[in-house]
Backbone of each chain as nested JSON, in Angstrom:
{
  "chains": [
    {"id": "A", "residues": [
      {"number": 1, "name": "UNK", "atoms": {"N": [47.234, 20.423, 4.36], "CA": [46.952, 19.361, 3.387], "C": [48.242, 19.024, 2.644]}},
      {"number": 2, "name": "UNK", "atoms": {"N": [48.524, 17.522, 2.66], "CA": [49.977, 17.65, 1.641], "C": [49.862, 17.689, 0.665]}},
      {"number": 3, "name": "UNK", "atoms": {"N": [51.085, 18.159, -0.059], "CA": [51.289, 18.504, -1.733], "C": [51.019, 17.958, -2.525]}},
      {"number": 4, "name": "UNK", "atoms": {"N": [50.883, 16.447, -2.346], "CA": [50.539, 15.686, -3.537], "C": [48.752, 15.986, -3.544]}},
      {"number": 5, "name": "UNK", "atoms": {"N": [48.449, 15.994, -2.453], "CA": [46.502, 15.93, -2.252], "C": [46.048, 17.668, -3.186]}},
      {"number": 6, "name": "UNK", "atoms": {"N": [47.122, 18.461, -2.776], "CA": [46.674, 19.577, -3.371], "C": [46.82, 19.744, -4.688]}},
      {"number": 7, "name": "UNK", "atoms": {"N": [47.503, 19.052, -5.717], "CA": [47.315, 19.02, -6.369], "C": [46.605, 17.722, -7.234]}},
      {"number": 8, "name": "UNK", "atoms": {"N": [45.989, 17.263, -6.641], "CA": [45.221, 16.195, -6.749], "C": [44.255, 17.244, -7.253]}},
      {"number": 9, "name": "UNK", "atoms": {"N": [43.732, 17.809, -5.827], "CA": [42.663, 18.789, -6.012], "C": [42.262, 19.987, -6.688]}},
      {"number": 10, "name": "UNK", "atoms": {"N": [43.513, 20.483, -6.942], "CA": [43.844, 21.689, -8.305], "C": [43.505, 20.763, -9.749]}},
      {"number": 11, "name": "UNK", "atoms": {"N": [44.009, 19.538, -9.748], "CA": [43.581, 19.36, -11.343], "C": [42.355, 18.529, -11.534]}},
      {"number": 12, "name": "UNK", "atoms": {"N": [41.602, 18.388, -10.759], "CA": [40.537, 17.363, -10.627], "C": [39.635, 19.061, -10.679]}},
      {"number": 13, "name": "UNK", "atoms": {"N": [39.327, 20.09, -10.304], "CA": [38.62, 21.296, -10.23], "C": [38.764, 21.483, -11.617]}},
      {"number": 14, "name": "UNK", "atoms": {"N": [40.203, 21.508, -12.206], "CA": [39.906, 22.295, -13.643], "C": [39.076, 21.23, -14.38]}},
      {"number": 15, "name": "UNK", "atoms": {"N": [39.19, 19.946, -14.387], "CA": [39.064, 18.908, -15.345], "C": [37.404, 18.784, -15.024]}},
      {"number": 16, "name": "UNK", "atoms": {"N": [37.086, 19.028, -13.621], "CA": [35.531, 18.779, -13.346], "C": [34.296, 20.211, -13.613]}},
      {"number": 17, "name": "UNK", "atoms": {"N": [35.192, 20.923, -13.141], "CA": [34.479, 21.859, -12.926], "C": [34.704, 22.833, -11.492]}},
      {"number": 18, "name": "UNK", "atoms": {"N": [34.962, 23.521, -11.679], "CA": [35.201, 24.056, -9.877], "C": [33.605, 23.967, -9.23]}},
      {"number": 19, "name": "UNK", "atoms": {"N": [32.556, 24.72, -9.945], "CA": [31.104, 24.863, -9.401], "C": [30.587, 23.247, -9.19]}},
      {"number": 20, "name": "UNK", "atoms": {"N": [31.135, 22.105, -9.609], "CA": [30.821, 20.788, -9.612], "C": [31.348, 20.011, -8.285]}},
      {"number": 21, "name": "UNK", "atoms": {"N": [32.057, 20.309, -8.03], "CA": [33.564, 19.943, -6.899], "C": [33.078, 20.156, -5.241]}},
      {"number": 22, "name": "UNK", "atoms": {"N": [32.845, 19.162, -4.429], "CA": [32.56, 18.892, -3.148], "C": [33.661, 18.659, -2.677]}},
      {"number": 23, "name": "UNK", "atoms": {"N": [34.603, 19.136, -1.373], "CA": [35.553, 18.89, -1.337], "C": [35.134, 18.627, -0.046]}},
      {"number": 24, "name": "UNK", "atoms": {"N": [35.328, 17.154, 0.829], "CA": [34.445, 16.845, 2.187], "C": [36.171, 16.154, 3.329]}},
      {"number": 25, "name": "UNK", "atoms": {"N": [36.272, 16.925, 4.218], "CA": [37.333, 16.81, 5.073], "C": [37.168, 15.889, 6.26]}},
      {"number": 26, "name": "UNK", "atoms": {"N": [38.034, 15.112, 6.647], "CA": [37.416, 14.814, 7.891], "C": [38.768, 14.869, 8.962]}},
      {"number": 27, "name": "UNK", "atoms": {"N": [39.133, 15.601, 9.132], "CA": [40.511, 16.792, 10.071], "C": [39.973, 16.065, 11.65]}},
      {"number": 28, "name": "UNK", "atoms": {"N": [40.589, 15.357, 12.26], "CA": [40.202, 15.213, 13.799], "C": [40.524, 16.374, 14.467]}},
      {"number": 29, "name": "UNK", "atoms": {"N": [41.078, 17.711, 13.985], "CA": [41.467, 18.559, 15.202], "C": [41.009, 19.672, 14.307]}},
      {"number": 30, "name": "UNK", "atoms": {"N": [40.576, 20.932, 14.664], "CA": [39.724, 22.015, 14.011], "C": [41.027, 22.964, 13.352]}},
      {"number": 31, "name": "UNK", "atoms": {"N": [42.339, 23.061, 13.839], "CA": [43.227, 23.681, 13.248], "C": [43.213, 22.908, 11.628]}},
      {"number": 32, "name": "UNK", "atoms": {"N": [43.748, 21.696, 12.351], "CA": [44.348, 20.932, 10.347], "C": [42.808, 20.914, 9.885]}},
      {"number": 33, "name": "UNK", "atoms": {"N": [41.986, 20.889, 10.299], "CA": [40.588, 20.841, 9.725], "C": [39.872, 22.42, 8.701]}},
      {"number": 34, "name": "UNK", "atoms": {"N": [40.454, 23.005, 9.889], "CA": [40.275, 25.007, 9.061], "C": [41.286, 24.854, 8.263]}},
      {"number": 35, "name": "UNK", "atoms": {"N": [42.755, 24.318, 8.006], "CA": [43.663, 24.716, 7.51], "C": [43.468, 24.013, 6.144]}},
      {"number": 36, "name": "UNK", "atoms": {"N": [43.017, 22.849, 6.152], "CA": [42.36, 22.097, 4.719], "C": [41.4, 22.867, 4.063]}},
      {"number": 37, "name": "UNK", "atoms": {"N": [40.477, 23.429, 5.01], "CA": [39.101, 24.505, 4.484], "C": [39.826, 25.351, 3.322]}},
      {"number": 38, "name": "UNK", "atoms": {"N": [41.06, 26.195, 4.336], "CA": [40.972, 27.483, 4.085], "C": [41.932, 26.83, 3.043]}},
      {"number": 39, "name": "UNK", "atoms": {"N": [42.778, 25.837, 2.553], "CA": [43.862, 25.381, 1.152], "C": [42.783, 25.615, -0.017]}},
      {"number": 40, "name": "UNK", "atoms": {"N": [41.375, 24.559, -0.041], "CA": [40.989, 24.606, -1.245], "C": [40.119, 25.52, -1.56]}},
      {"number": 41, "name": "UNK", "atoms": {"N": [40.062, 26.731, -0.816], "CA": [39.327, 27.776, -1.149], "C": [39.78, 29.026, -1.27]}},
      {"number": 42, "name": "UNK", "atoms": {"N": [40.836, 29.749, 0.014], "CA": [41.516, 30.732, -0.197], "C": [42.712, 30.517, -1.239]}},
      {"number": 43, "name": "UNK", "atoms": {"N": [43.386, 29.057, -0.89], "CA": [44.48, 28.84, -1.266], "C": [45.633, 28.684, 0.258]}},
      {"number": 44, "name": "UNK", "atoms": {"N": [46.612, 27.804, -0.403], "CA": [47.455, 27.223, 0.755], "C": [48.055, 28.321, 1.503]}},
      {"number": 45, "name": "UNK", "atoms": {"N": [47.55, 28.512, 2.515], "CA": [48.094, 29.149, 3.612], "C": [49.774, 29.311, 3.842]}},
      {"number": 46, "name": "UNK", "atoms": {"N": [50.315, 28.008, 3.721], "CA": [51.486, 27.714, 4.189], "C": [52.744, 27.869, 2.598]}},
      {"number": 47, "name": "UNK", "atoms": {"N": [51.461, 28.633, 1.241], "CA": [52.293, 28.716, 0.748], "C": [53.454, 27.798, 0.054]}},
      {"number": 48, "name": "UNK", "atoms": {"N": [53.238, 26.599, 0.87], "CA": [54.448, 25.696, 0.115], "C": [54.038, 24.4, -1.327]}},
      {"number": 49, "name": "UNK", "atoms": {"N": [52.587, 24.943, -1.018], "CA": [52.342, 23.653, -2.071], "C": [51.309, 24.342, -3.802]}},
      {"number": 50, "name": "UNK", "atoms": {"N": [50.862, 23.671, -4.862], "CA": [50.697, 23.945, -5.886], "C": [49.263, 24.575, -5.555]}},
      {"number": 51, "name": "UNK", "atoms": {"N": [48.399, 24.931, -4.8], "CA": [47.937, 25.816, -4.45], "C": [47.905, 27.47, -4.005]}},
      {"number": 52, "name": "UNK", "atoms": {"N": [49.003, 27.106, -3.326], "CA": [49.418, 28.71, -2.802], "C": [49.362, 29.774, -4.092]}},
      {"number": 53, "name": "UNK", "atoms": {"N": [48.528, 30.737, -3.117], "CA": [47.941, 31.634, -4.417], "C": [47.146, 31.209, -5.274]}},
      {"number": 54, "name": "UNK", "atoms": {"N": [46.368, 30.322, -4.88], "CA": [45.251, 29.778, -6.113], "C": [43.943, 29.803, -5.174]}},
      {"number": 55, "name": "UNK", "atoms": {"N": [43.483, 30.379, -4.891], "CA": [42.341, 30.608, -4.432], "C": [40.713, 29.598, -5.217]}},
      {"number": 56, "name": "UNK", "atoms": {"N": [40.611, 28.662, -5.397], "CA": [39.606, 27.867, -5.808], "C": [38.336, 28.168, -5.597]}},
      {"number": 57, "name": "UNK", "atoms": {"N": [38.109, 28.335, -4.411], "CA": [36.45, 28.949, -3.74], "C": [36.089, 27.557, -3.75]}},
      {"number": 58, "name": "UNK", "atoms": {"N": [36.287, 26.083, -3.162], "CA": [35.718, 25.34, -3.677], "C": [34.744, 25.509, -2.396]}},
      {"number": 59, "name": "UNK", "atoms": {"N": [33.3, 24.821, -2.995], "CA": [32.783, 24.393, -1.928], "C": [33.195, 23.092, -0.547]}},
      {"number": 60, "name": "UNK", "atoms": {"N": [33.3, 23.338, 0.655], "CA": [33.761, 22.49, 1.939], "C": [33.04, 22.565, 2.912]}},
      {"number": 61, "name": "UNK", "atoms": {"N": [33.174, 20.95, 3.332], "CA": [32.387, 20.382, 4.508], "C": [33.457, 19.825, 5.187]}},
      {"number": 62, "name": "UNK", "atoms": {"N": [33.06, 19.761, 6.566], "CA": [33.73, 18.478, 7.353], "C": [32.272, 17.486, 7.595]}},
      {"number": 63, "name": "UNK", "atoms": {"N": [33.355, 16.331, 7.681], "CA": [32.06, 15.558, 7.886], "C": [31.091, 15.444, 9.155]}},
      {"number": 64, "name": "UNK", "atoms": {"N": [31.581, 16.463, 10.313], "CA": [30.492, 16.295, 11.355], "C": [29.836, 17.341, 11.354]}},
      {"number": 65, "name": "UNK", "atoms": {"N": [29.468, 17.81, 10.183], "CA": [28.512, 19.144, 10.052], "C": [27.327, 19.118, 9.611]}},
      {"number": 66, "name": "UNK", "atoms": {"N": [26.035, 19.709, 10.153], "CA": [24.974, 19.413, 9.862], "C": [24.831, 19.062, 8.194]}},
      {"number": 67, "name": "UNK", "atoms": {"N": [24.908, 20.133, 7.667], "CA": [25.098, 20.08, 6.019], "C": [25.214, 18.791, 5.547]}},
      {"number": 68, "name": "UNK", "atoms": {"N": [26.191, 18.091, 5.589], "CA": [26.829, 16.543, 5.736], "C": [25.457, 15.323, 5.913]}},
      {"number": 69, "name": "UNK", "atoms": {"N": [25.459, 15.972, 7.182], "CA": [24.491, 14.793, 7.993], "C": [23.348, 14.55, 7.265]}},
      {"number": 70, "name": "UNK", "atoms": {"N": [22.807, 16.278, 6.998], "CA": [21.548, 16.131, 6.517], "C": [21.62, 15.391, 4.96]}},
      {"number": 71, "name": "UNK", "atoms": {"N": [22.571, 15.54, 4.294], "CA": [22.55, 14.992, 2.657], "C": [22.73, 13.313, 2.949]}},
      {"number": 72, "name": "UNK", "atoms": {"N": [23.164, 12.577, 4.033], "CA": [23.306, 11.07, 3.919], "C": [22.316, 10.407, 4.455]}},
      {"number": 73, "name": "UNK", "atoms": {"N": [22.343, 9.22, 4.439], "CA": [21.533, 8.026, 4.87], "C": [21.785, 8.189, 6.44]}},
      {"number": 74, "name": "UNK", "atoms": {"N": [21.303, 8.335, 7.269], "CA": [21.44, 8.675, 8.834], "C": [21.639, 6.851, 9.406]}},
      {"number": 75, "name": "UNK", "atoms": {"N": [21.338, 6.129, 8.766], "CA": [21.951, 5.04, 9.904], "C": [23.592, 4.736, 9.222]}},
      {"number": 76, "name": "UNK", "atoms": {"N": [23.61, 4.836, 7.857], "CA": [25.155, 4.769, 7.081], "C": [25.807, 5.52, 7.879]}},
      {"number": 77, "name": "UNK", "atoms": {"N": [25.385, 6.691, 8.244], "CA": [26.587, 7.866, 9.059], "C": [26.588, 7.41, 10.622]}},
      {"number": 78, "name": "UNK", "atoms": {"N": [25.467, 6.941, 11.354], "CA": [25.741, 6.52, 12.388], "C": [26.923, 5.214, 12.185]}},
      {"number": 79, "name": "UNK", "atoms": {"N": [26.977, 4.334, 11.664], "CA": [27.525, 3.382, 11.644], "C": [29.057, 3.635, 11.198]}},
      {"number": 80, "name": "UNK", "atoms": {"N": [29.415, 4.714, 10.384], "CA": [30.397, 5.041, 9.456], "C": [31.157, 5.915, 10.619]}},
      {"number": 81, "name": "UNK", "atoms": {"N": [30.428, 7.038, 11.213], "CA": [31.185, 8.219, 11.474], "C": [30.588, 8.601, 12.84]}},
      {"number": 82, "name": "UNK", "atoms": {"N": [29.537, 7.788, 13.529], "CA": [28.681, 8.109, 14.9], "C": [30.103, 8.364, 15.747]}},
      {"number": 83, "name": "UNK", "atoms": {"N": [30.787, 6.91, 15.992], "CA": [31.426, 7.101, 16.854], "C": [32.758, 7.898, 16.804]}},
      {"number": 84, "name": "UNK", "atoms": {"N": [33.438, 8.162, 15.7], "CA": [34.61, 9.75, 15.7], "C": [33.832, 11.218, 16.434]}},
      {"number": 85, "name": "UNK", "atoms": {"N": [32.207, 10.935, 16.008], "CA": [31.736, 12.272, 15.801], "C": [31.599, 12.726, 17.867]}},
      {"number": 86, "name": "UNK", "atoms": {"N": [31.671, 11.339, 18.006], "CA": [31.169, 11.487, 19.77], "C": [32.748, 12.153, 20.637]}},
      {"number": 87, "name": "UNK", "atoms": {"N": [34.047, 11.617, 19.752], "CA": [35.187, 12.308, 20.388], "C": [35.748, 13.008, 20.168]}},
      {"number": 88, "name": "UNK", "atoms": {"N": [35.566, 13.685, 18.477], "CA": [35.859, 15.31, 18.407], "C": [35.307, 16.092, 18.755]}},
      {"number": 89, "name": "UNK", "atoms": {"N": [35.97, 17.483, 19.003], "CA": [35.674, 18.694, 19.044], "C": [34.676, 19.266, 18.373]}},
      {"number": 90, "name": "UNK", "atoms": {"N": [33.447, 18.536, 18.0], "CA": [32.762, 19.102, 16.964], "C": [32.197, 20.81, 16.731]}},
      {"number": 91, "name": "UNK", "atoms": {"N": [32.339, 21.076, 17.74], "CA": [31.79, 22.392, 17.776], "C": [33.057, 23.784, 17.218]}},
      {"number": 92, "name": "UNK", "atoms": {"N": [34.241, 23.119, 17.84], "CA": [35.433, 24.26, 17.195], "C": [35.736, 23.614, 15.494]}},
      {"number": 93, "name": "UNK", "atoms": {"N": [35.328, 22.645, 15.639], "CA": [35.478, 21.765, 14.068], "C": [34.611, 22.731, 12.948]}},
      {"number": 94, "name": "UNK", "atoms": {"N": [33.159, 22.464, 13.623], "CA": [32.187, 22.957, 12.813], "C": [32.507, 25.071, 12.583]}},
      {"number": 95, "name": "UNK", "atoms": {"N": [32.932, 25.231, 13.807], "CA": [33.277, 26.696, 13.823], "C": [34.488, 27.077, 12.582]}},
      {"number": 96, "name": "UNK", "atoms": {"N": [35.64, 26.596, 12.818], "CA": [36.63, 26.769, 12.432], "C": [36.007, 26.713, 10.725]}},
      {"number": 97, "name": "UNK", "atoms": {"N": [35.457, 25.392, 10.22], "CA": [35.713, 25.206, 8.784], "C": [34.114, 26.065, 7.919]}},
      {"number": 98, "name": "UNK", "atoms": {"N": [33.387, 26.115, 8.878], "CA": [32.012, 27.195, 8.507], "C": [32.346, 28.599, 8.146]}},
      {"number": 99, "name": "UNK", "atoms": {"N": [33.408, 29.499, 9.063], "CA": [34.044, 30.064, 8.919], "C": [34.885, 30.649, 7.409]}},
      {"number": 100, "name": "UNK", "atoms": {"N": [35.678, 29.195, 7.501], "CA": [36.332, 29.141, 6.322], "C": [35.402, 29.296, 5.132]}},
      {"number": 101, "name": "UNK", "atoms": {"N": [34.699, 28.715, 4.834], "CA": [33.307, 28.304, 3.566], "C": [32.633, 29.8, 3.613]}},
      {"number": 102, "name": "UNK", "atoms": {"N": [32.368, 30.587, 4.724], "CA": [31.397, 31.28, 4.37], "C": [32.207, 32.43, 3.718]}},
      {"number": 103, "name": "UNK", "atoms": {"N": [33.587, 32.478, 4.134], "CA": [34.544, 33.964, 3.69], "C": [34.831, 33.386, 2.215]}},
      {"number": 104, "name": "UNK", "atoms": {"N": [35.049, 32.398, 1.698], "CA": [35.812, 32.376, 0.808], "C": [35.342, 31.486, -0.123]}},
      {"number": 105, "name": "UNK", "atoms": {"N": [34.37, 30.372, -0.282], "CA": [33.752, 29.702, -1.484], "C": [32.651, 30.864, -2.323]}},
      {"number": 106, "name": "UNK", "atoms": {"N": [33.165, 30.282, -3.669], "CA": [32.33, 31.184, -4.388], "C": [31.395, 30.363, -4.879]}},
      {"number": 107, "name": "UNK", "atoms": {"N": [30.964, 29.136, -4.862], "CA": [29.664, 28.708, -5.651], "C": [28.684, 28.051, -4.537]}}
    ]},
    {"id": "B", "residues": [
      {"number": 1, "name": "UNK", "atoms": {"N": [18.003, 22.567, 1.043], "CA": [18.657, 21.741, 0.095], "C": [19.618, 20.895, 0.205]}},
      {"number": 2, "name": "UNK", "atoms": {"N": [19.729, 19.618, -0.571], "CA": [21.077, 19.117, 0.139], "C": [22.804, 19.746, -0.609]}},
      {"number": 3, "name": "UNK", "atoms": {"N": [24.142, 19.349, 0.194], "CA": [24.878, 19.66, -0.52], "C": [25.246, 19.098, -1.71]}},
      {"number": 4, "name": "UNK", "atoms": {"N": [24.469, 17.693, -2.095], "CA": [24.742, 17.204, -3.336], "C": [24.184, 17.082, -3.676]}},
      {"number": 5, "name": "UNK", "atoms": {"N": [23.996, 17.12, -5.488], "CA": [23.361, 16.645, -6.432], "C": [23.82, 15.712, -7.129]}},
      {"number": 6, "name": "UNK", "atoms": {"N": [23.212, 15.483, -8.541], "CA": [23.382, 14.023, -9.206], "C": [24.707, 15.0, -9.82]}},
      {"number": 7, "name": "UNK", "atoms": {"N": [25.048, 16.453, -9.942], "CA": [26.481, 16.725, -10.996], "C": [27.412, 16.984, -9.548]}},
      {"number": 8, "name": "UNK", "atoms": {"N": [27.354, 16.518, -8.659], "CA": [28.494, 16.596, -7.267], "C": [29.711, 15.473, -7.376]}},
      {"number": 9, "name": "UNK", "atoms": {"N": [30.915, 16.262, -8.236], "CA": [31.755, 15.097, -7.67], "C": [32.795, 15.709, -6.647]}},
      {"number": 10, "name": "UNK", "atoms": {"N": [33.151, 14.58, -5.981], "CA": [33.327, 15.013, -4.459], "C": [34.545, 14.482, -4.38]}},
      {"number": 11, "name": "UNK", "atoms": {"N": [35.655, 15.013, -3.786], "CA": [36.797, 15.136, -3.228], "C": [36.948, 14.139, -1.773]}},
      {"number": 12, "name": "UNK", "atoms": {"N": [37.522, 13.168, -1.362], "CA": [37.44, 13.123, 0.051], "C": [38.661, 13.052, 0.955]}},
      {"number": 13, "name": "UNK", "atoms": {"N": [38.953, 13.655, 1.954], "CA": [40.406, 14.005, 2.337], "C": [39.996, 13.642, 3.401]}},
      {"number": 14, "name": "UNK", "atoms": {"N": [40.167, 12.354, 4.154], "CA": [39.994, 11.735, 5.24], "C": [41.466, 12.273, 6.175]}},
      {"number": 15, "name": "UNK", "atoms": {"N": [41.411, 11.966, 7.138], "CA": [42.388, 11.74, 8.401], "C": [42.341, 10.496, 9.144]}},
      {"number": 16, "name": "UNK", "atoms": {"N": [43.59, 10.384, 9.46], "CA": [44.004, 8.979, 9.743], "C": [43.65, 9.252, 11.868]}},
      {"number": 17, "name": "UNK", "atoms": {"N": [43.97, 10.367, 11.838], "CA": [43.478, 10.742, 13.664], "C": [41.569, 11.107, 13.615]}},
      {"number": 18, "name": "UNK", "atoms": {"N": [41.313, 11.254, 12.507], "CA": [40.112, 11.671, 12.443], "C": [38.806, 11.372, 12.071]}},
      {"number": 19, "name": "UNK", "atoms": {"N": [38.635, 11.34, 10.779], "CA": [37.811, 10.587, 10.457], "C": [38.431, 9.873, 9.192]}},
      {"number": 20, "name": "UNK", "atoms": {"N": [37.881, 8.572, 7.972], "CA": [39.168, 8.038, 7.361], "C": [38.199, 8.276, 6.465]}},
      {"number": 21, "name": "UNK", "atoms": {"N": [38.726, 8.235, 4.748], "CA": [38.234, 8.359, 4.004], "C": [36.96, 7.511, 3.818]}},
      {"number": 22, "name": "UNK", "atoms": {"N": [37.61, 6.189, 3.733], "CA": [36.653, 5.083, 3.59], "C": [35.216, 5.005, 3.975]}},
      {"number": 23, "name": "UNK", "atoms": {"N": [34.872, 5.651, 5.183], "CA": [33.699, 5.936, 6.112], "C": [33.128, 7.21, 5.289]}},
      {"number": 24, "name": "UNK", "atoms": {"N": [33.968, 8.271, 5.338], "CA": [32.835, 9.479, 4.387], "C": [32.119, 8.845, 3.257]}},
      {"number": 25, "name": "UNK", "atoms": {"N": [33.483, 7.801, 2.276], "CA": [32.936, 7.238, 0.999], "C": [31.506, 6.484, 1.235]}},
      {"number": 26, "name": "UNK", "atoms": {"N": [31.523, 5.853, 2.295], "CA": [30.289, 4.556, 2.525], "C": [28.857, 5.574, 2.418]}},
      {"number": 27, "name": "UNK", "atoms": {"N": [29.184, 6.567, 3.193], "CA": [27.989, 7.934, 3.298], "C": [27.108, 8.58, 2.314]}},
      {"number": 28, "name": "UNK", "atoms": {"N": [28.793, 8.61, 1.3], "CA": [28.444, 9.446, 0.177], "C": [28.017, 8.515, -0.907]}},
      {"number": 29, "name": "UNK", "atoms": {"N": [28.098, 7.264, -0.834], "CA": [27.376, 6.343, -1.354], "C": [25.523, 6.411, -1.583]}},
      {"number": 30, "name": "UNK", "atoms": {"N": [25.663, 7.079, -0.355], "CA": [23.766, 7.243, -0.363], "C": [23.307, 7.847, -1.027]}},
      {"number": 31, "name": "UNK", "atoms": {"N": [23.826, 8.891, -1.474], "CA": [23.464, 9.912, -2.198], "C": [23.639, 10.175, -3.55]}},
      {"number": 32, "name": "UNK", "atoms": {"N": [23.101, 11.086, -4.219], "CA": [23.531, 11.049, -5.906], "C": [24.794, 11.414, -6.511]}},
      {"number": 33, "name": "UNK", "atoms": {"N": [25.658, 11.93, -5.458], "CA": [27.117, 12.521, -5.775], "C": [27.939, 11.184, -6.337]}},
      {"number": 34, "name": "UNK", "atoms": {"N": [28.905, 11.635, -6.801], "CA": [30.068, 10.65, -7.278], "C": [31.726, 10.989, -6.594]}},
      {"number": 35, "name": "UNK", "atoms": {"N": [31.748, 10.343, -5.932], "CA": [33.336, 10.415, -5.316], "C": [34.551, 10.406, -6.223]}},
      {"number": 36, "name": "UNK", "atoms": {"N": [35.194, 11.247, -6.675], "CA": [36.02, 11.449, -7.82], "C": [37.427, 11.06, -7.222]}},
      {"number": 37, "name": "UNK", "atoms": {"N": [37.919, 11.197, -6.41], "CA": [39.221, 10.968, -5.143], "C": [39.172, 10.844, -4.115]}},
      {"number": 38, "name": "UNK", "atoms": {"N": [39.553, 9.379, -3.452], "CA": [39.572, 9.557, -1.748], "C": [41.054, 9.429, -1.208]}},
      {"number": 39, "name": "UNK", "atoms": {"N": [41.617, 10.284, 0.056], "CA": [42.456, 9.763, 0.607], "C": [42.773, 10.09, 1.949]}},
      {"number": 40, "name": "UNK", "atoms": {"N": [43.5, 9.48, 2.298], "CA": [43.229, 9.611, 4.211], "C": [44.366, 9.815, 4.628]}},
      {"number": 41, "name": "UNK", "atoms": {"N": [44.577, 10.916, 5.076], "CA": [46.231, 11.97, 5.436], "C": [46.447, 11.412, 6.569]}},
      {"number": 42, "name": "UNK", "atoms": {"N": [47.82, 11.484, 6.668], "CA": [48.365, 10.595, 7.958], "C": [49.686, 11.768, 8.679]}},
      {"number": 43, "name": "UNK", "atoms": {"N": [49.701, 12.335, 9.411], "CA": [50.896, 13.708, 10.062], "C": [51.498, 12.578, 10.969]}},
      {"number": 44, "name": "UNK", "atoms": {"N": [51.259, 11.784, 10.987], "CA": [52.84, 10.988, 12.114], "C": [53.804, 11.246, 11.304]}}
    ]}
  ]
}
């Protein structure tokens, strides 16, 4: 995630609330997709940005995850996101960032 | 349950190879959440 987004997301958590804070990804490839997971929850992996070492726990979705699907309007998401959802990887997507959420969000 | 409620404000970090912000936003429109930041990362 770049530096400016992470701290987008570091001061928008304190100012909102961390337990308030949906943080919803939409990563076409399951690496940068886990690697966004695992920024606003473990904290930046890569270390280089105003995260690193800040562990948030926020709650995270990608958007082709059931979770997702089930909270929207199902023809809005067909129309919005049907057709990305038909040429990603959804399954290492959904693996990779479920993963991430279940080790490390705390609310 | 769903993941949002009426106190959900939501983050959106689109991809420009992936999916784009704009499209999660239209989604999250349906629902009682409030979109607090959108933006759509670009790695070229």
């Amino acid at each position: 995630m770049d530096l400016e987004n992470q701290k987008r997301v570091k001061d928008l958590a304190e100012k909102y609330g961390a337990e308030n804070v949906v943080v919803l990804i939409g990563g076409g490839e399951a690496e940068s997709a886990g690697l966004a997971a695992e920024t606003v929850t473990a904290g930046d992996p890569t270390f280089a940005g105003p995260l690193a070492g800040v562990p948030l726990g926020l709650k995270v979705y990608h958007a082709v995850e059931q979770e997702f699907k089930d909270a929207v309007d199902a023809e809005v998401y067909d129309d919005q996101i049907g057709m990305m959802e038909m040429v990603l990887d959804v399954d290492a997507i959904v693996e990779e960032v479920g993963s991430m959420r279940k080790a490390h969000t705390k609310y | 349950m769903s993941i949002f409620n009426e106190n959900s404000k939501v983050i959106v970090i689109g991809d420009r190879d992936g999916i784009p912000g704009p499209a999660m936003e239209e989604c999250i429109k349906t629902t009682p959440a409030e979109v607090i930041f959108s933006a759509t990362e670009c790695f070229v």
